[in-house]
C-alpha positions as CSV (number, residue, x, y, z in Angstrom):
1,X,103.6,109.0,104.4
2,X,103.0,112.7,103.8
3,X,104.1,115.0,107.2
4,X,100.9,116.3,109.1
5,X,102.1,119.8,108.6
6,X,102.6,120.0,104.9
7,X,101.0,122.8,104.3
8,X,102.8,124.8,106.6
9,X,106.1,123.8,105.4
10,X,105.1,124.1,102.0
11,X,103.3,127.6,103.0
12,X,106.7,128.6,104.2
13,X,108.9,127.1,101.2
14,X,110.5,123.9,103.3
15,X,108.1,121.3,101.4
16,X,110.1,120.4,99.0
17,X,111.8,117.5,99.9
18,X,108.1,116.0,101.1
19,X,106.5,116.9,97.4
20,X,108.7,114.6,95.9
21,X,107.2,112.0,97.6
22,X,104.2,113.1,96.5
23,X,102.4,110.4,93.6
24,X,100.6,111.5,90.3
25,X,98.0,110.0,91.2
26,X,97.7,112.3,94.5
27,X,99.0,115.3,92.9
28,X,96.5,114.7,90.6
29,X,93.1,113.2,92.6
30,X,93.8,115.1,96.2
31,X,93.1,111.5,97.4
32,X,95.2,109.0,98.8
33,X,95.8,105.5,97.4
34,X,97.6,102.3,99.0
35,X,100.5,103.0,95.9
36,X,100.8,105.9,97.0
37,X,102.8,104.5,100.2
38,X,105.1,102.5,97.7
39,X,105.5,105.8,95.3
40,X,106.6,107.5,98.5
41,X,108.8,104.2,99.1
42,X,110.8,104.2,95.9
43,X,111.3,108.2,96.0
44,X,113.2,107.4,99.9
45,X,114.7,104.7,98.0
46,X,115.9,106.5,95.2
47,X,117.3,109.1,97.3
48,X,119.3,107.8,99.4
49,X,120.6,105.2,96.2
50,X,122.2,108.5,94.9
51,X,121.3,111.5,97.0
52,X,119.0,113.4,94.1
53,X,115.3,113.3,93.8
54,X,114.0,111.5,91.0
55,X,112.2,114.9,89.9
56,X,113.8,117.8,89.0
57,X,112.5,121.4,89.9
58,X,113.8,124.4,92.3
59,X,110.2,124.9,93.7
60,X,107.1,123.6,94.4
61,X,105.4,124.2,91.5
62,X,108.2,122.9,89.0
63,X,108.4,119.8,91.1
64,X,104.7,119.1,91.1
65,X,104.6,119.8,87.2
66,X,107.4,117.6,86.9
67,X,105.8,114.9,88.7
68,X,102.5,115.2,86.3
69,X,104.3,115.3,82.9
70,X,108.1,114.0,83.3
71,X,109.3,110.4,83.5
72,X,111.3,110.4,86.6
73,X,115.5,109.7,86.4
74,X,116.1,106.1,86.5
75,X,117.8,104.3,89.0
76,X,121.1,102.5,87.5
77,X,123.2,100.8,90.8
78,X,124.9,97.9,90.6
79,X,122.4,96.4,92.2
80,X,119.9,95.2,89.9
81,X,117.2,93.8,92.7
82,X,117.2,97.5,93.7
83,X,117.3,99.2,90.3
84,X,113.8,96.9,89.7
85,X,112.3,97.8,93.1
86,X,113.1,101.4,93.1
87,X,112.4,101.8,88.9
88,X,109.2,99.8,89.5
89,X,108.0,102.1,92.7
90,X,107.9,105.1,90.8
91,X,106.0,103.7,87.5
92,X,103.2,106.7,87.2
93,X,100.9,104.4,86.4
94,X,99.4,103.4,89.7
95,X,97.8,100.2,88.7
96,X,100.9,99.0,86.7
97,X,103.3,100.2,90.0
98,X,105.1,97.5,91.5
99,X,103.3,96.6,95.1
100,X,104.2,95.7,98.5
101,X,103.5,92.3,98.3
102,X,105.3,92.1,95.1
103,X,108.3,94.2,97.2
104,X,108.3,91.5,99.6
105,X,108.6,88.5,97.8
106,X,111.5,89.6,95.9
107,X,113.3,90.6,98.8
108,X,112.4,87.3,100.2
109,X,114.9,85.5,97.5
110,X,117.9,87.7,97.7
């Protein structure tokens, strides 16, 4: 979910918005992970929920530190379904993040 030119926009300070969807794990590793996708997922979610990233920072650098060592802002709609789904998504833990299978089956019930 990460744009094929990154680096450039990054390079030229328009990355931004796209290293907020950026997950620990990645930030951390360079590698990719299938979580990474629902990470990615929950940061869209959360941003359009209340137009604000989930991390706070005015460049790249603040944002990526803020990815690796702050908890990101919670998500508190009325909708409880999506406050679960989008709080969930952006656990830093990879293997305790919420997954797509999970994603789907509670969407299946509402």
């Amino acid at each position: 979910m990460i744009d094929p030119n990154f680096a450039k926009k990054v390079t030229e300070g328009k990355g931004d918005t796209i290293l907020h969807k950026i997950s620990p794990e990645t930030v951390e590793s360079n590698y990719y992970f299938y979580p990474s996708d629902v990470w990615s997922l929950g940061v869209t979610f959360f941003l359009a929920a209340t137009d604000k990233h989930p991390f706070k920072g005015n460049n790249g650098q603040e944002i990526i530190k803020s990815i690796k060592t702050d908890e990101p802002l919670r998500l508190n709609s009325s909708d409880q379904t999506l406050n679960y789904i989008v709080n969930k998504s952006l656990t830093k833990n990879l293997y305790e993040r919420i997954t797509l299978d999970e994603i789907d089956e509670i969407l299946s019930k509402v």
